[in-house]
VEXGU-187471 format. One record per residue: x, y, z of N, C-alpha, C in turn. Coordinates in nm, 4 decimals, padded with zeros to 6 digits, always signed. Example, Ala and Ser with C-alpha at 12.3 -4.5 7.8 and 13.67 -1.06 7.14 Angstrom:
REM VEXGU-187471
(node (+01.3190, -00.5690, +00.7800), (+01.2300, -00.4500, +00.7800), (+01.3200, -00.3300, +00.7800))
(node (+01.2850, -00.2250, +00.7080), (+01.3670, -00.1060, +00.7140), (+01.2900, +00.0030, +00.7870))
END
This chain:
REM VEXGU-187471
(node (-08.2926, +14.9281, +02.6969), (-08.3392, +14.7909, +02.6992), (-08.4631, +14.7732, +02.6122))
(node (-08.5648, +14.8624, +02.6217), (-08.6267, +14.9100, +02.5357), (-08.6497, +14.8357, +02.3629))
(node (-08.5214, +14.9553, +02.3944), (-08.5145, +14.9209, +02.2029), (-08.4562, +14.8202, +02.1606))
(node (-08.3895, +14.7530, +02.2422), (-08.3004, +14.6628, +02.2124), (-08.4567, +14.5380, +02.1921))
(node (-08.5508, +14.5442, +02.2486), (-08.6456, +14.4531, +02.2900), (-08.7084, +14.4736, +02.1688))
(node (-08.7436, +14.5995, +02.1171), (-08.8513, +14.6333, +02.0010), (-08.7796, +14.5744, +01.8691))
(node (-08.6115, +14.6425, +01.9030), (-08.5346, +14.5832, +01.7383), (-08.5550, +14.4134, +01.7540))
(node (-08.5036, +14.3385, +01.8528), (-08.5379, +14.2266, +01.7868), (-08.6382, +14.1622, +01.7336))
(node (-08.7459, +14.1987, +01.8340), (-08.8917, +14.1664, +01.7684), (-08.9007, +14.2035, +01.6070))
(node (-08.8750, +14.3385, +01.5490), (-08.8714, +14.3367, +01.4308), (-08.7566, +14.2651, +01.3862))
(node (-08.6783, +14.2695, +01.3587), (-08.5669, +14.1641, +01.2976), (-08.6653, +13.9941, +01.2903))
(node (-08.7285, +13.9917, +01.4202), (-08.7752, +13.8744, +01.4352), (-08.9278, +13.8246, +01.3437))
(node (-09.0043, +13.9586, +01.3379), (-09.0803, +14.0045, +01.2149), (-09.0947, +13.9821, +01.1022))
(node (-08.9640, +14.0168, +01.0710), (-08.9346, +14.0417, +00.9190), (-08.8513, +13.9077, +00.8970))
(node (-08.8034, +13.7988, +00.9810), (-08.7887, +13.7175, +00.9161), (-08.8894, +13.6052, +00.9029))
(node (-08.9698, +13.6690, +00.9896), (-09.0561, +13.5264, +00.9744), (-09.1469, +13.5619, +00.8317))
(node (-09.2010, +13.6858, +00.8537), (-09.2426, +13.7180, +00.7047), (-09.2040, +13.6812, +00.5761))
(node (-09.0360, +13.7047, +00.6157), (-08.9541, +13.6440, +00.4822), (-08.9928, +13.4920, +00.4134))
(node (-08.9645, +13.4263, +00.5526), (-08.9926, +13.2899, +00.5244), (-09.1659, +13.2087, +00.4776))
(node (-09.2244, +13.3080, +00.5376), (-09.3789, +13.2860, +00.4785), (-09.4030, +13.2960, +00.3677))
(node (-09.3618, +13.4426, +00.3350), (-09.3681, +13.4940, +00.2121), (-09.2905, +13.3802, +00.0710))
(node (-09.1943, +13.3321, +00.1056), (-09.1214, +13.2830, +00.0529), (-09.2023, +13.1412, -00.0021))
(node (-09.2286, +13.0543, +00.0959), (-09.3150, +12.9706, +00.0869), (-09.4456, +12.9926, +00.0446))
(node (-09.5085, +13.0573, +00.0562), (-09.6639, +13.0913, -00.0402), (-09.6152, +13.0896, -00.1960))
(node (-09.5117, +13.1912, -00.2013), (-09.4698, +13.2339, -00.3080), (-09.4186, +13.0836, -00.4008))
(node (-09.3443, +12.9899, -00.3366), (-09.3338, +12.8825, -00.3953), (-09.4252, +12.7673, -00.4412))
(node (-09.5038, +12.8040, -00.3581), (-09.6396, +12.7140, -00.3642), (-09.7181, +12.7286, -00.4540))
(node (-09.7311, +12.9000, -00.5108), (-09.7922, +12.9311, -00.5636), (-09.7697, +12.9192, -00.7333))
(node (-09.6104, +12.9378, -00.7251), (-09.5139, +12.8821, -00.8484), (-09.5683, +12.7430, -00.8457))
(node (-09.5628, +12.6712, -00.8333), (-09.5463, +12.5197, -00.8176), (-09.7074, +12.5009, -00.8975))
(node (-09.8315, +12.5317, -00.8594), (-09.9833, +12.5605, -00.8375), (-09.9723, +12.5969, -00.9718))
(node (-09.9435, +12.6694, -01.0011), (-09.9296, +12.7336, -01.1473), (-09.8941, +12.6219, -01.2726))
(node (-09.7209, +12.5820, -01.2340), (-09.7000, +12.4785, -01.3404), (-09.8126, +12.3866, -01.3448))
(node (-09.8647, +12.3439, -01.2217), (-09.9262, +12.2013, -01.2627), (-10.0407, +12.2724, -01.3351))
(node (-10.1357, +12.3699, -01.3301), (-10.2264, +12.3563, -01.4172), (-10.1813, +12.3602, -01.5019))
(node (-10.0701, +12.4685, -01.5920), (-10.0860, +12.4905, -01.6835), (-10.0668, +12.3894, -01.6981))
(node (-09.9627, +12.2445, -01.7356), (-09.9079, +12.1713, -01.7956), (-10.0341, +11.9983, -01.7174))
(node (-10.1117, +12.0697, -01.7309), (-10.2356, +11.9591, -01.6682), (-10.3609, +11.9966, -01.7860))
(node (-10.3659, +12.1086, -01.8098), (-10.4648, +12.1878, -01.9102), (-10.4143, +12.1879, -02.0545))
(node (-10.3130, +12.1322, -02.1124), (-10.3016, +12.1266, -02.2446), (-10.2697, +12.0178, -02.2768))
(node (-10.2259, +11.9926, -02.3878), (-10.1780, +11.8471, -02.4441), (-10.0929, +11.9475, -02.5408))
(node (-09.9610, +11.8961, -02.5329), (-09.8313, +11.9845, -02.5886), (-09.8239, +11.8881, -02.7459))
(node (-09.7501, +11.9623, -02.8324), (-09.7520, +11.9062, -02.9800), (-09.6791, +11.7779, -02.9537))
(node (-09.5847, +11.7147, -02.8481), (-09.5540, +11.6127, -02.8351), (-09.6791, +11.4806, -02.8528))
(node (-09.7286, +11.5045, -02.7191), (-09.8377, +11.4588, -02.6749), (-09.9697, +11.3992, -02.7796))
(node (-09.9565, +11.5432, -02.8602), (-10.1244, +11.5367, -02.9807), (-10.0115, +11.4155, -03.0943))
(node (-09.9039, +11.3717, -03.1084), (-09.8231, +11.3121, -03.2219), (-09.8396, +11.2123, -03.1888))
(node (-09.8571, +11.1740, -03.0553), (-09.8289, +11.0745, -03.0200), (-09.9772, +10.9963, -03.0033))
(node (-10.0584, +11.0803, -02.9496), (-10.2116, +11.0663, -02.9650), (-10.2482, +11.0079, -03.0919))
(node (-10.1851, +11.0421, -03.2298), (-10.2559, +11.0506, -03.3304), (-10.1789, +10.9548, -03.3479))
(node (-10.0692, +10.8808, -03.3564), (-09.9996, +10.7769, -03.3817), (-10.0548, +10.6345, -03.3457))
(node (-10.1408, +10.6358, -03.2097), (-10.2307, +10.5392, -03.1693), (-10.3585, +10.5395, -03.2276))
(node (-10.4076, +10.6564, -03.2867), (-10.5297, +10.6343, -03.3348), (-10.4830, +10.5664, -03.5110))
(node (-10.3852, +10.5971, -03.5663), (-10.3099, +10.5379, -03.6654), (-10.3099, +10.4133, -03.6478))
(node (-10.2826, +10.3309, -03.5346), (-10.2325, +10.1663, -03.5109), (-10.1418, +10.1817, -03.4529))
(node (-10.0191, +10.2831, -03.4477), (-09.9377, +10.2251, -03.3444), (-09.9481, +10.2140, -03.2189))
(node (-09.8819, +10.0906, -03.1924), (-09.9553, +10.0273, -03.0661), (-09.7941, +10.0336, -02.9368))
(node (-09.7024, +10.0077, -03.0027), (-09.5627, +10.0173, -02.9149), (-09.5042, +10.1236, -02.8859))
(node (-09.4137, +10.1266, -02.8085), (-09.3145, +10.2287, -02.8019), (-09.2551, +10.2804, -02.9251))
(node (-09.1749, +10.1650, -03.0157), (-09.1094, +10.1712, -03.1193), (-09.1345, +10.1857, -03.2219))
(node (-09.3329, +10.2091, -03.2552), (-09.4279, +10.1877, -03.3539), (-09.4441, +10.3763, -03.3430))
(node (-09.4414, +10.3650, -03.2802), (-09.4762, +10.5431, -03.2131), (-09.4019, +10.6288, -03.2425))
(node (-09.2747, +10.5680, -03.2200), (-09.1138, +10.6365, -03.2731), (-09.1145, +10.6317, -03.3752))
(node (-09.1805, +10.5623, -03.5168), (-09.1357, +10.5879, -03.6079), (-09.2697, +10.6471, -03.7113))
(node (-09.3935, +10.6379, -03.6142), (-09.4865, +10.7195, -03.6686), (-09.4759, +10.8843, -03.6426))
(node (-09.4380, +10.9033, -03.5528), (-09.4003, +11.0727, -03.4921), (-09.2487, +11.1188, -03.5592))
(node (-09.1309, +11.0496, -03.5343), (-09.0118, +11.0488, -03.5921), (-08.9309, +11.1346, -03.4535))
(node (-09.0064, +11.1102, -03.2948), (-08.9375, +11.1829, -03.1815), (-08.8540, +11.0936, -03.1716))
(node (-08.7578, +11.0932, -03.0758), (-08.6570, +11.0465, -03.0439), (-08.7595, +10.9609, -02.9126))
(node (-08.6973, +10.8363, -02.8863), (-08.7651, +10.7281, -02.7428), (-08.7494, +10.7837, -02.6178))
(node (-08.6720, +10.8451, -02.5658), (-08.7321, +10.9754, -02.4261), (-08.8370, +11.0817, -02.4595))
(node (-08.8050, +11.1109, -02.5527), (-08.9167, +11.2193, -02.5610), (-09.0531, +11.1536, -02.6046))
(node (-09.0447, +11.0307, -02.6710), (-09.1881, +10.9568, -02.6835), (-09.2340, +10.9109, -02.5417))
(node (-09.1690, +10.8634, -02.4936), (-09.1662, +10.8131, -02.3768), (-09.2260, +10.9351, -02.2953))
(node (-09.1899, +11.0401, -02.2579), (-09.2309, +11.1324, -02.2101), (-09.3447, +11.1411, -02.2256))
(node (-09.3977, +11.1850, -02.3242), (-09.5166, +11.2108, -02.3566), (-09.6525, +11.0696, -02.3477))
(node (-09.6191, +10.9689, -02.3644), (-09.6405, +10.8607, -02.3574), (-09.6895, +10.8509, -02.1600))
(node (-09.6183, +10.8726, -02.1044), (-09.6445, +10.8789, -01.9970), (-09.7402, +10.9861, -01.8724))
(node (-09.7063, +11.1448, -01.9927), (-09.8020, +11.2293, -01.9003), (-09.9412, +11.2002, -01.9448))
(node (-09.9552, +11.1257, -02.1090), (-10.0776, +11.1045, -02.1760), (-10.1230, +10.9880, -02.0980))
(node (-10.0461, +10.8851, -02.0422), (-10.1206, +10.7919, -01.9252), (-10.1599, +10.8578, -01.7785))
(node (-10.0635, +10.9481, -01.7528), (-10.0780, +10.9748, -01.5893), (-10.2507, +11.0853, -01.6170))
(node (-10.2615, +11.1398, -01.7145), (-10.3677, +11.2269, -01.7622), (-10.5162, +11.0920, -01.7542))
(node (-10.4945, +10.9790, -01.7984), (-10.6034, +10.8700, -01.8434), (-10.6485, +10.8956, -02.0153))
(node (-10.5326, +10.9641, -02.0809), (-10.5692, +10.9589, -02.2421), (-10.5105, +10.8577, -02.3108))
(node (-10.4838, +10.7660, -02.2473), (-10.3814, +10.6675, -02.3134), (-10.3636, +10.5375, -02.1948))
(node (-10.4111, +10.4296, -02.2683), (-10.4108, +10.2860, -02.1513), (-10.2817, +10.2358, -02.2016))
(node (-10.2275, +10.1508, -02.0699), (-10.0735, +10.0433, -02.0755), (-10.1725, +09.9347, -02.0886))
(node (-10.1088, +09.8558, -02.1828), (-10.2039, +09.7008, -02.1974), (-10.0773, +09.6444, -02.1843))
(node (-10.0641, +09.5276, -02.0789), (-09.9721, +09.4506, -02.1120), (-09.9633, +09.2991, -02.0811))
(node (-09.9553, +09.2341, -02.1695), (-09.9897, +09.0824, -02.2135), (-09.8628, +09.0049, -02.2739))
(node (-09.8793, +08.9036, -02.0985), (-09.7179, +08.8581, -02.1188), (-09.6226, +08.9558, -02.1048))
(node (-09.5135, +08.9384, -02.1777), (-09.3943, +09.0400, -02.2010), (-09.4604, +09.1555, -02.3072))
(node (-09.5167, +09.1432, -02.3638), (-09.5407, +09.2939, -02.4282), (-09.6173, +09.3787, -02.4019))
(node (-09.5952, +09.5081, -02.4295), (-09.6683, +09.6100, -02.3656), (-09.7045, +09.7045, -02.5514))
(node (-09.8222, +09.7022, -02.5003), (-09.8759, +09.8068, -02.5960), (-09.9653, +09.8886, -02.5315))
(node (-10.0199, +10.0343, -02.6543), (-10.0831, +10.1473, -02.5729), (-10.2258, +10.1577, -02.6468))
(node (-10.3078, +10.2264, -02.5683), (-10.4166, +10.2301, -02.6544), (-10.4787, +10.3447, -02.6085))
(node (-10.5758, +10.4230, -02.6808), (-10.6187, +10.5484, -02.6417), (-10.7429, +10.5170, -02.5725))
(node (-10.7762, +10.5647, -02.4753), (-10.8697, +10.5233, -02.3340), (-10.9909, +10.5796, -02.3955))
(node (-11.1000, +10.5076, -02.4277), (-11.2035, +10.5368, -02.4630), (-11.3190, +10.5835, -02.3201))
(node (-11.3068, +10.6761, -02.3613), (-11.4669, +10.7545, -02.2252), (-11.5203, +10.6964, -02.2059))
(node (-11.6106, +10.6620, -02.0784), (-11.7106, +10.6108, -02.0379), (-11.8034, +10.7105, -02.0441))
(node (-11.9347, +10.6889, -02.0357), (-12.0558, +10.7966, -02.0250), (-12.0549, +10.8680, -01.8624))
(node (-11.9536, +10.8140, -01.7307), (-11.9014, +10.8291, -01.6284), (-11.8233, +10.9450, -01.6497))
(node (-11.7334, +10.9379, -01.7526), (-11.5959, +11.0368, -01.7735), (-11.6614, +11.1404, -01.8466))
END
């Protein structure tokens, strides 16, 4: 009875370990992507940067200053807003972008 008591406890052990382990381990994956991809500005990103400091101001102005395809501008267009390197202005129906000038705050 014994052992029967000790084996499950380990069985019972080792899965909970599993599952801990498992979860740190994902967390820790996860922790990882976001810095890295929080800490750079990818060659998408800098094209698209430099396309606004150029004048382009649209989606479609952007597309043809970089020469990306409109998801992938778009993409980038968007982590460069969710970051605060890049403002949505939008007036009326149109939307244009502009590169977010620092405050002495930022």
């Amino acid at each position: 009875m014994l052992n029967v008591t000790l084996l499950t406890l380990d069985v019972l052990a080792g899965a909970l370990t599993f599952f801990v382990s498992r979860e740190v381990m994902t967390w820790l994956i996860n922790r990882k992507k976001e810095v890295l991809m929080s800490s750079s500005v990818s060659a998408n990103e800098e094209k698209v940067l430099e396309a606004i400091r150029n004048g382009a101001k649209t989606l479609n102005e952007i597309m043809k200053h970089t020469g990306l395809p409109k998801s992938t501008a778009y993409k980038a267009l968007k982590r460069l807003l969710r970051e605060g390197k890049v403002e949505k202005v939008v007036n009326g129906g149109n939307v244009r972008y502009v590169e977010k000038v620092k405050s002495e705050k930022d």
